[in-house]
C-alpha positions as CSV (number, residue, x, y, z in Angstrom):
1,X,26.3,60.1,27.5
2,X,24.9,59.4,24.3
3,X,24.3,56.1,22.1
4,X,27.8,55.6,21.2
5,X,28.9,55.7,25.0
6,X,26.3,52.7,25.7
7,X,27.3,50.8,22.3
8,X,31.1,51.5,23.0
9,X,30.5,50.7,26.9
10,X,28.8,47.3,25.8
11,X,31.0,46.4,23.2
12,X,34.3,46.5,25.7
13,X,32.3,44.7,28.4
14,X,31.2,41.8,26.2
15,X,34.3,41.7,24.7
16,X,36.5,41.2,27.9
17,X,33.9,39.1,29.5
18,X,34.2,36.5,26.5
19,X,38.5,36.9,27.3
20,X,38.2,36.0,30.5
21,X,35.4,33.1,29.9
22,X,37.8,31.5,27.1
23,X,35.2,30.4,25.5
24,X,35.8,31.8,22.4
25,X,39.1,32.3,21.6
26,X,41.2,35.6,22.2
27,X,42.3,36.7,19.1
28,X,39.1,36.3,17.7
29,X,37.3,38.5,20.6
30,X,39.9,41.0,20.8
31,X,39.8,41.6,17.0
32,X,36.1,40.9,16.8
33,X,35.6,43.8,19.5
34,X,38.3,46.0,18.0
35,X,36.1,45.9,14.7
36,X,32.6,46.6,16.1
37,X,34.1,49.5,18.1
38,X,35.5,50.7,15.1
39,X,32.6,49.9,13.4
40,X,30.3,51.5,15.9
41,X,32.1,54.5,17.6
42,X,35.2,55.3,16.4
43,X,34.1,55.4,13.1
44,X,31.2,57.4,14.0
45,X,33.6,60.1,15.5
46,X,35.1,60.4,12.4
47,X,37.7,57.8,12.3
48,X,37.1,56.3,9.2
49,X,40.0,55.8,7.2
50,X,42.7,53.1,7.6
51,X,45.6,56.0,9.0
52,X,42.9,56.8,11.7
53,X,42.5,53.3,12.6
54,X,45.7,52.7,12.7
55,X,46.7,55.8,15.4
56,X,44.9,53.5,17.4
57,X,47.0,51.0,17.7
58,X,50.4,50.9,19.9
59,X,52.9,49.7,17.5
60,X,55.9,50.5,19.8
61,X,54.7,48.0,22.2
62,X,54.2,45.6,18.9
63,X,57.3,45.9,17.1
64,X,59.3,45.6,20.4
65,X,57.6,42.5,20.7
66,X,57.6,41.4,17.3
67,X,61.6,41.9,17.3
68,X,62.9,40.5,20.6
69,X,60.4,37.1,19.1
70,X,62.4,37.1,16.4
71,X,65.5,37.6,18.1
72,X,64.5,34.6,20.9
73,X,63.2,32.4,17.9
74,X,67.1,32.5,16.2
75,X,68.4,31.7,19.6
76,X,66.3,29.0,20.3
77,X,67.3,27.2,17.1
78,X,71.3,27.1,18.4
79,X,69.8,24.7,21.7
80,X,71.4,27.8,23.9
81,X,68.4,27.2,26.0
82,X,68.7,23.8,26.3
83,X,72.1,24.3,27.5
84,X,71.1,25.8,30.0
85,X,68.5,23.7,31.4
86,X,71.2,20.9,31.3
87,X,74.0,22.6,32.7
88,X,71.7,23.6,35.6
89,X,70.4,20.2,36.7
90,X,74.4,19.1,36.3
91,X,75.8,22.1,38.6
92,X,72.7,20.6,41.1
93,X,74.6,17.4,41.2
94,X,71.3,15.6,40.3
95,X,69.9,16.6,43.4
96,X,66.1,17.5,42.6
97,X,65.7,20.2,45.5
98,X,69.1,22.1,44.0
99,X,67.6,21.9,40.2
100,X,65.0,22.9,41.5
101,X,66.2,26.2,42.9
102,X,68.6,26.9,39.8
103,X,66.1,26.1,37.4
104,X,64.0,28.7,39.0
105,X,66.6,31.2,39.0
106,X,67.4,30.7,35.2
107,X,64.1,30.7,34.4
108,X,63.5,34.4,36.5
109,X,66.8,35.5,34.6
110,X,66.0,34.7,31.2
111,X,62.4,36.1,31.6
112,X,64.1,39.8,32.6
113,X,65.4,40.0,29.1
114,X,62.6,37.6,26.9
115,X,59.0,37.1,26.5
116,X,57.8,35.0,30.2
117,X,56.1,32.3,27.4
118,X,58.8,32.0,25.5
119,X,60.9,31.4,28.0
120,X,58.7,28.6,29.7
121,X,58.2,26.8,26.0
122,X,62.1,26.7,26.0
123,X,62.8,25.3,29.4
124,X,59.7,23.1,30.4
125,X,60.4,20.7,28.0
126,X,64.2,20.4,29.1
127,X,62.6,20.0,32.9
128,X,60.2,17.5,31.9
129,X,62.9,15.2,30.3
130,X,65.0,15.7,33.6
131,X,62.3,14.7,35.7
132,X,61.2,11.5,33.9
133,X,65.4,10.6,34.3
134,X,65.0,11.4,38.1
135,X,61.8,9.3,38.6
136,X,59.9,12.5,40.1
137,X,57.0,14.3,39.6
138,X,57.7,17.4,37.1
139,X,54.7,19.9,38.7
140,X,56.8,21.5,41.5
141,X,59.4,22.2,39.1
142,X,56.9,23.6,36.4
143,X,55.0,25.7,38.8
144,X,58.1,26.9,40.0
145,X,59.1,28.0,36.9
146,X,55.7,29.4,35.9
147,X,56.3,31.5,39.1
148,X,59.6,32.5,38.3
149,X,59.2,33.4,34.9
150,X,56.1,36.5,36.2
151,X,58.1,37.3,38.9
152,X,61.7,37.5,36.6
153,X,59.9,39.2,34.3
154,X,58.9,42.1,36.1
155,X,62.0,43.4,36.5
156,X,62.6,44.9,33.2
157,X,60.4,46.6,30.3
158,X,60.6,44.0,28.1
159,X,60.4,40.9,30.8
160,X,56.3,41.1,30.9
161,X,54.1,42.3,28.4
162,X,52.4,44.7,31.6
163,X,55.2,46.7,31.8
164,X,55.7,47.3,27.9
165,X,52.4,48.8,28.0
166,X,52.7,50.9,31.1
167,X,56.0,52.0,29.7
168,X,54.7,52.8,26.8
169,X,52.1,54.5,27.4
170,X,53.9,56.8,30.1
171,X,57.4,57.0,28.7
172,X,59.2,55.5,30.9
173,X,62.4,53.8,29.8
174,X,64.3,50.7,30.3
175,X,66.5,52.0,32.9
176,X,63.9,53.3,35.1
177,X,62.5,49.8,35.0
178,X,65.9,48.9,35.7
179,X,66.5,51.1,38.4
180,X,63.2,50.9,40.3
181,X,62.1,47.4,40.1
182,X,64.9,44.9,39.3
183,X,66.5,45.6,42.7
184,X,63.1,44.7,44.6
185,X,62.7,41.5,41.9
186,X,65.9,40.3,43.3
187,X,65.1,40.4,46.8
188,X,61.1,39.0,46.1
189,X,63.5,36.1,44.1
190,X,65.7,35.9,47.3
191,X,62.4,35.0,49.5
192,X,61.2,32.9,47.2
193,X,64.3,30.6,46.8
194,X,64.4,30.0,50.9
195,X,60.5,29.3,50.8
196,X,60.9,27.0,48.2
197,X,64.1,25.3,50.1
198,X,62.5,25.1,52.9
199,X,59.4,23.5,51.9
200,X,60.7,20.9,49.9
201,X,64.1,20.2,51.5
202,X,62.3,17.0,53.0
203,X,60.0,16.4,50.1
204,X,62.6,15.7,47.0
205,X,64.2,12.5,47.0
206,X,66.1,10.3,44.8
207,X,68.1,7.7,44.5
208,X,72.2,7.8,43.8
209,X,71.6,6.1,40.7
210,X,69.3,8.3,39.3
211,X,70.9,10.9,40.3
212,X,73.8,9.6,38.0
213,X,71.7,9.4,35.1
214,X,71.4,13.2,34.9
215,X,75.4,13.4,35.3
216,X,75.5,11.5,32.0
217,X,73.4,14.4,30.1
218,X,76.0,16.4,27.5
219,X,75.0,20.0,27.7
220,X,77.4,20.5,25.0
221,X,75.4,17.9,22.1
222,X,72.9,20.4,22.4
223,X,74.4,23.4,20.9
224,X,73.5,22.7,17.5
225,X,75.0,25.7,16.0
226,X,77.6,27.5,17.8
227,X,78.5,29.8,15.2
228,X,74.5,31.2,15.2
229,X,74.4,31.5,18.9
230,X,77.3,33.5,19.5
231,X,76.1,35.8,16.8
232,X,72.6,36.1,18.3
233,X,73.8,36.8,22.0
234,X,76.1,39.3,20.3
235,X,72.8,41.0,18.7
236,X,70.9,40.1,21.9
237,X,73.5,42.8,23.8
238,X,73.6,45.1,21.5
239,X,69.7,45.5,21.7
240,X,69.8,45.3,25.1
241,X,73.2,48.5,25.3
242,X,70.2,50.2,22.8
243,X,67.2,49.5,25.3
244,X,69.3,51.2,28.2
245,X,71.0,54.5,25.9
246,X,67.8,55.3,25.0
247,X,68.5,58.9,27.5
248,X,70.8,59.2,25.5
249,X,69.6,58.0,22.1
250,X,66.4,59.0,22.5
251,X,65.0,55.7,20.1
252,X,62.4,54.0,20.8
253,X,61.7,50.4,22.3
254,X,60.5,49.2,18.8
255,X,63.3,51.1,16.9
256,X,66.1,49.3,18.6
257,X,64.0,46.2,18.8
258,X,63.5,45.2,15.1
259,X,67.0,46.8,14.4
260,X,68.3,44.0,16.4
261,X,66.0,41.4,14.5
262,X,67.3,42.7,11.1
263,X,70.9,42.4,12.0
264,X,70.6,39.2,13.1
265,X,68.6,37.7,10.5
266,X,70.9,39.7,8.4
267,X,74.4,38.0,10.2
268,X,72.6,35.1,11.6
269,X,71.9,33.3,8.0
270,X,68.9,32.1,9.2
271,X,65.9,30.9,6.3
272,X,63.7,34.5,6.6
273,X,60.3,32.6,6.2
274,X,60.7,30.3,9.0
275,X,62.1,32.6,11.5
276,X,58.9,35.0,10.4
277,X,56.9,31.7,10.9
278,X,57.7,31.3,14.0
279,X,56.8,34.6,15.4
280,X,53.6,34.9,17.9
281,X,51.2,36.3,15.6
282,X,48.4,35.2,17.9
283,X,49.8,37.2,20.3
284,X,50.6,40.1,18.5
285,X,47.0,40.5,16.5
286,X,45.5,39.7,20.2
287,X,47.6,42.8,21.5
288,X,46.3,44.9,18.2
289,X,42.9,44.2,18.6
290,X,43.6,45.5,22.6
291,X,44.3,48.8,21.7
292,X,42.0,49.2,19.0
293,X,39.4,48.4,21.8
294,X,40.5,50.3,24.6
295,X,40.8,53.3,22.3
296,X,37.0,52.6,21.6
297,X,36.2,53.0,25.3
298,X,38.3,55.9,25.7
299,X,36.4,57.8,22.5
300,X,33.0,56.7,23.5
301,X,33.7,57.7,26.9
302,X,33.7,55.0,28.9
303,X,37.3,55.5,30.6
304,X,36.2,58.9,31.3
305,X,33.3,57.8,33.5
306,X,35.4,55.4,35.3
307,X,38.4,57.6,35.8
308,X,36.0,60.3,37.5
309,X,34.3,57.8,39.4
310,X,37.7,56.9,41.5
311,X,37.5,61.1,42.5
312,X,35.7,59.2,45.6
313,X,39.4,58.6,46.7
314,X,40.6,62.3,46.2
315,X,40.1,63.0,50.2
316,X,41.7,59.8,51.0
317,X,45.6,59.8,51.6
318,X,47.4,59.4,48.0
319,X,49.6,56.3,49.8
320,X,46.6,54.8,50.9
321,X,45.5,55.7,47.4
322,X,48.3,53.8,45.8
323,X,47.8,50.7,48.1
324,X,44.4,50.4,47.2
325,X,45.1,50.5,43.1
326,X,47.9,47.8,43.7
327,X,45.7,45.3,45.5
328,X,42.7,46.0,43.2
329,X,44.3,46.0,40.1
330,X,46.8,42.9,41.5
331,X,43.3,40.8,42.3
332,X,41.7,42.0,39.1
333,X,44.8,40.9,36.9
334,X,44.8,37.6,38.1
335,X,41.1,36.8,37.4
336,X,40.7,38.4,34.1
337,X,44.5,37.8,32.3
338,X,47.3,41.2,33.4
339,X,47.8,41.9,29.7
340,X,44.4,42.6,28.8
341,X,43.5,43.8,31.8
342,X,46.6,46.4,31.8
343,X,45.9,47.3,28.2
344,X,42.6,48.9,29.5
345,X,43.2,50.1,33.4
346,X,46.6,52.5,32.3
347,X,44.3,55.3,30.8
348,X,41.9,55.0,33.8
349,X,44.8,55.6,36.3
350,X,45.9,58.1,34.0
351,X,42.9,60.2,33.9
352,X,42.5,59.7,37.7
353,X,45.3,60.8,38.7
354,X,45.0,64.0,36.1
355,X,42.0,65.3,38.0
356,X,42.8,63.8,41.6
357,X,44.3,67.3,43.2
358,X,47.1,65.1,45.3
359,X,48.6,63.6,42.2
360,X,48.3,66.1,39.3
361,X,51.9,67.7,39.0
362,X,53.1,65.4,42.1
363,X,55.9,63.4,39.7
364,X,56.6,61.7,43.1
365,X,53.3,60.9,43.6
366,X,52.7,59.7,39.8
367,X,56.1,57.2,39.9
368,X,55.1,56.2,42.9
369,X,51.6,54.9,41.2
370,X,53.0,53.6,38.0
371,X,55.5,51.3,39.8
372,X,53.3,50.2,42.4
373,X,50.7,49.2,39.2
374,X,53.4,47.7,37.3
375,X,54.3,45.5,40.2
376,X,50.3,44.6,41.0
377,X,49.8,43.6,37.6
378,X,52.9,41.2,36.5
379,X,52.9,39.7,40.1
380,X,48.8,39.2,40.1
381,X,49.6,37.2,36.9
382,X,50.8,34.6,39.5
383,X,47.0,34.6,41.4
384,X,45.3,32.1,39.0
385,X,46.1,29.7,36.0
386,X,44.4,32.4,33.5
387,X,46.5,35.3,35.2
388,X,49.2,35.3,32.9
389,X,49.8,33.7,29.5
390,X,52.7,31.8,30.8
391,X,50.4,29.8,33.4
392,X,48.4,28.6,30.5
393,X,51.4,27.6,28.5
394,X,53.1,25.0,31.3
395,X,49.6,23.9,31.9
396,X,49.4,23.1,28.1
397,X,52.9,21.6,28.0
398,X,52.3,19.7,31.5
399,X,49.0,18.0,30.4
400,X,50.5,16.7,26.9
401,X,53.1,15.0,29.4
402,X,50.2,13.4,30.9
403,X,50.3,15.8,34.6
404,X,46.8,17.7,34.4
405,X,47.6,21.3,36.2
406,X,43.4,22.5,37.3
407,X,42.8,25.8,38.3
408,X,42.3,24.7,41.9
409,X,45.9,22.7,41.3
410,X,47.5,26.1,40.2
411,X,45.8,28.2,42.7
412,X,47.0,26.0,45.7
413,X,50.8,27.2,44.1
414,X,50.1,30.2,43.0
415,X,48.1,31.9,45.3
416,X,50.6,32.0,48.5
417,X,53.2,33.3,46.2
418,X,51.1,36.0,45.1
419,X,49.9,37.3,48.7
420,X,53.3,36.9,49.7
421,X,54.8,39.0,46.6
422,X,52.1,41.7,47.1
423,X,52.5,42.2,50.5
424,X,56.2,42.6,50.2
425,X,55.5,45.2,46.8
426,X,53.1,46.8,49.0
427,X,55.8,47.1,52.1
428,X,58.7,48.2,49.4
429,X,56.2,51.1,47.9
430,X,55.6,52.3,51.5
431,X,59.6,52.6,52.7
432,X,59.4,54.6,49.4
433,X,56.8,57.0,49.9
434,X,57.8,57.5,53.8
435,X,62.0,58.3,52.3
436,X,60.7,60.2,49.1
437,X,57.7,62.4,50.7
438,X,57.5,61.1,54.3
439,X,54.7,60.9,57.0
């Protein structure tokens, strides 16, 4: 351990502390930390030209984002999403507890297959105006959405920013995301939809008349280009058929990704600068500055100290093993933020499970961890309001509405749902281990 391993070490501890403390805002740590590290230790390695600092950074995970945003953004311009929204509360009747459940659903579906914020920014807005015509308060319907939208989006590679990274990062495609997690998603979704029935089957009440009001909504006046949208869901499938031949392809997330966003802006006749406008940069730079940072603590040495640290579990049983990473890394995610914390925690488990003699060659073993991470992570985004990005975002759009979601508010919603989810993820990698390597 030398002076760069306690600069680097110092460096990534400040910067994550100031994350999680939002005091300072997270572009500006992530980036700020990113540049001392490079500054301070990769530099000093010998990384000091712009290609070296670039190999730092994981632009698969940022161009697949960067092109479904794109993608998402010409959508959203055709009122597809608002359709939605509409057509949901009408097939409820007007009845709040039945919106309520399909709103949820949509919300899990269109997660799967776009960014979890994006999705929320899209339909809170449509939820809010429902509400105000039904006379009832909009926060069970927001949180449930909020919850929907991390749970949804852990079914797929693309659904939570989590699972781009640990699919990144260990190669595994969109149809092994597919495959072993969407099925479990489903049935977590299931579960949640009768908890959420039967908790507020007495609680949600209105009137005929209002109920009438929302009859009276035209789904159709808000399709504001139909032409547009059916040439961006045509794109939208095509990019997701490329997402799930990659076996056979053998292209990238980010390849197929921004081919997508070309041919629609391309087909879509969309203005170029506003569509490019609209893109998450925040989020993208914050993801940048990330990996430039967690490549710091992996030079200076950092991840290598923790990763041999966990060699205290190598005599313990590798499912007991597993269990233990999920509900640490599920409890951690939801107190410091999954994306950043994910960004960092992949090369420790990594390493660990490289030296730990149970898991090293053991592919079973390895899946078995990966999957049970990927689930701890997106579903401990639903632990606290700073969990996941999304929670932020409804708590944004709820208080310019004038309904003020507190930590202690969101925790009193999200926190059962959480235990609940974690339990059952911990129960579905257990049947898996005991059918794959038994007792």
């Amino acid at each position: 351990m030398d002076w760069t391993f306690w600069i680097g070490t110092i460096i990534f501890v400040a910067t994550y502390i100031l994350i999680a403390s939002e005091k300072v805002h997270k572009v500006i740590c992530a980036l700020g930390g990113a540049s001392l590290m490079f500054i301070c230790v990769l530099g000093k390695k010998g990384h000091s030209d712009l290609d070296a600092f670039a190999s730092n950074v994981n632009f698969d995970v940022i161009f697949t984002l960067c092109g479904m945003m794109i993608l998402v953004n010409i959508l959203s311009t055709t009122g597809l999403f608002q359709y939605v929204a509409i057509k949901c509360a009408k097939l409820a009747k007007g009845s709040p507890l039945k919106m309520l459940i399909l709103l949820s659903l949509a919300t899990a579906f269109m997660s799967a297959f776009l960014d979890n914020v994006t999705t929320i920014l899209l339909v809170a807005p449509v939820t809010l105006l429902v509400c105000s015509q039904l006379g009832v308060s909009p926060l069970p319907f927001l949180m449930a959405e909020t919850l929907s939208s991390n749970i949804g989006g852990t079914a797929t590679l693309i659904g939570d920013p989590p699972n781009l990274i640990i699919g990144s990062f260990v190669k595994l495609d969109f149809m092994a995301f597919i495959v072993n997690l969407t099925p479990f998603i489903v049935i977590i979704m299931a579960i949640y939809m009768l908890i959420l029935f039967f908790y507020y089957r007495k609680k949600l009440y209105v009137t005929i008349e209002k109920r009438a009001r929302i009859m009276e909504l035209d789904e159709r006046a808000a399709i504001t280009d139909a032409k547009k949208m059916r040439r961006g869901l045509f794109v939208i499938v095509l990019t997701i058929a490329g997402f799930l031949s990659h076996s056979a392809t053998g292209l990238e997330p980010g390849v197929v990704a921004m081919a997508g966003a070309a041919l629609a802006l391309a087909i879509c006749k969309v203005d170029i600068e506003k569509a490019l406008e609209k893109v998450e940069w925040v989020t993208l730079f914050f993801f940048i500055g990330l990996f430039v940072l967690v490549s710091g603590a992996n030079e200076c040495g950092l991840i290598g100290v923790i990763g041999n640290g966990l060699s205290v579990m190598n005599d313990i049983h590798p499912l007991a093993v597993i269990l233990i990473v999920m509900w640490v890394c599920g409890c951690a995610a939801a107190v410091t933020n999954n994306v950043s914390f994910t960004a960092a925690v992949v090369s420790i488990i990594a390493l660990f499970m490289e030296k730990a003699p149970t898991f090293s060659g053991n592919e079973i073993l390895c899946d078995l961890m990966w999957w049970g991470l990927a689930l701890a992570v997106c579903l401990g985004g639903n632990g606290s309001l700073v969990g996941a990005a999304a929670n932020l975002v409804t708590a944004g759009l709820a208080e310019k509405a004038g309904y003020k979601i507190t930590f202690s508010t969101f925790l009193r919603y999200g926190l059962p749902v959480t235990a609940g989810s974690m339990i059952c993820a911990s129960i579905y990698i257990v049947i898996r281990y005991a059918y794959q390597v038994g007792f």
